[in-house]
C-alpha positions as CSV (number, residue, x, y, z in Angstrom):
1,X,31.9,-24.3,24.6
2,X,28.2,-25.5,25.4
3,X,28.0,-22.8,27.7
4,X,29.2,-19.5,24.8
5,X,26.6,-21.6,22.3
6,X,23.5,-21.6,24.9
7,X,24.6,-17.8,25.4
8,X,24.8,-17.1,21.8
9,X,21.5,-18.9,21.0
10,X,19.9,-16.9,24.2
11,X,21.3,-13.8,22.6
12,X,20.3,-14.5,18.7
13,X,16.3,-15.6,20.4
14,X,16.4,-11.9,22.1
15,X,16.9,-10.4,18.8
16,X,14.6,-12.5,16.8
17,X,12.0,-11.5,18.9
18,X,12.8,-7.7,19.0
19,X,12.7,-7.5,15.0
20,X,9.5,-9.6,15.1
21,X,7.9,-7.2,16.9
22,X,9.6,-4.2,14.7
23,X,8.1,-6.2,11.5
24,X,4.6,-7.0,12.8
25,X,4.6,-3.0,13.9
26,X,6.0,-2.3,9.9
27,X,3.0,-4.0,8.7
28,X,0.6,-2.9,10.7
29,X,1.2,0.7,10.1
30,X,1.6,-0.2,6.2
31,X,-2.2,-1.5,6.2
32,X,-3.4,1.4,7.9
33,X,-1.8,3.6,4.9
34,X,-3.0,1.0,2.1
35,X,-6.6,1.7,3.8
36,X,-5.8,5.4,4.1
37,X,-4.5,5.2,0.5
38,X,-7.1,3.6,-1.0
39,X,-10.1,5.9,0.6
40,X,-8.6,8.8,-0.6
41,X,-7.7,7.7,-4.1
42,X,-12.0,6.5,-4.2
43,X,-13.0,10.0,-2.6
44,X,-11.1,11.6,-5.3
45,X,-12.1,9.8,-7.9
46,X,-15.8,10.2,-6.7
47,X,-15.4,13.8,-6.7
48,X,-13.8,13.8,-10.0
49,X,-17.2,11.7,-11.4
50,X,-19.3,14.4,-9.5
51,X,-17.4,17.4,-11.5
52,X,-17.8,15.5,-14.8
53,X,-20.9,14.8,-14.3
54,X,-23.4,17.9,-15.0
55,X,-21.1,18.6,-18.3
56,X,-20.7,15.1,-19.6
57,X,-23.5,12.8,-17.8
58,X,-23.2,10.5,-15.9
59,X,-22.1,7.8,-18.5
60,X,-19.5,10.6,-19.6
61,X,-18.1,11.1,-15.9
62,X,-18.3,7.3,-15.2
63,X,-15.4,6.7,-19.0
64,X,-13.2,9.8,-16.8
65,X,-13.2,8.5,-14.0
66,X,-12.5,5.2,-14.8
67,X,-9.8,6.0,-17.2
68,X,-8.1,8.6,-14.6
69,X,-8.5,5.0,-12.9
70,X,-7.2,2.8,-14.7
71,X,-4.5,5.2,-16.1
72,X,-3.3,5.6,-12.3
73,X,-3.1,1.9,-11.9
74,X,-1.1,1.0,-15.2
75,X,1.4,3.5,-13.9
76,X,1.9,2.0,-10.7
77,X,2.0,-1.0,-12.0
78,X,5.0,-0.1,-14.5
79,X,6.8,1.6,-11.4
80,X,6.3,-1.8,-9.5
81,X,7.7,-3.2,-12.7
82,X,10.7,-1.2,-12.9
83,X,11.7,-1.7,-9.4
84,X,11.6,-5.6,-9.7
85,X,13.6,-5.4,-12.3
């Protein structure tokens, strides 16, 4: 019996270890999208200001690009909402 428990807890240590290393991968990859993610979304909206700009000013771009902004981050934050629920 002490012997099939050792083996057991040999066998459950393996596998702790394995999915460790699968969940410190899972995150590692998920911050290099978040960075990815988040340079992208201030590129775009930089260009969007830039675009805006010789039409509305610059105070003009600066209320577009902020609402395109913050219009982008009520939404995910009702999707993250929904999905808790």
């Amino acid at each position: 019996m002490l012997v099939r428990t050792a083996d057991l807890a040999e066998a459950e240590g393996r596998e702790l270890r394995r999915m460790t290393v699968r969940v410190a991968v899972a995150c590692g990859i998920a911050a290099a999208a978040t960075v990815a993610a988040v340079t992208g979304l201030a590129l775009l909206l930089g260009s969007l200001y830039l675009v805006c700009a010789p039409a509305l000013g610059t105070a003009g771009a600066a209320g577009v690009a902020g609402a395109v902004s913050l219009a982008l981050a009520g939404g995910l934050a009702w999707l993250a909402h929904r999905i808790v629920r």
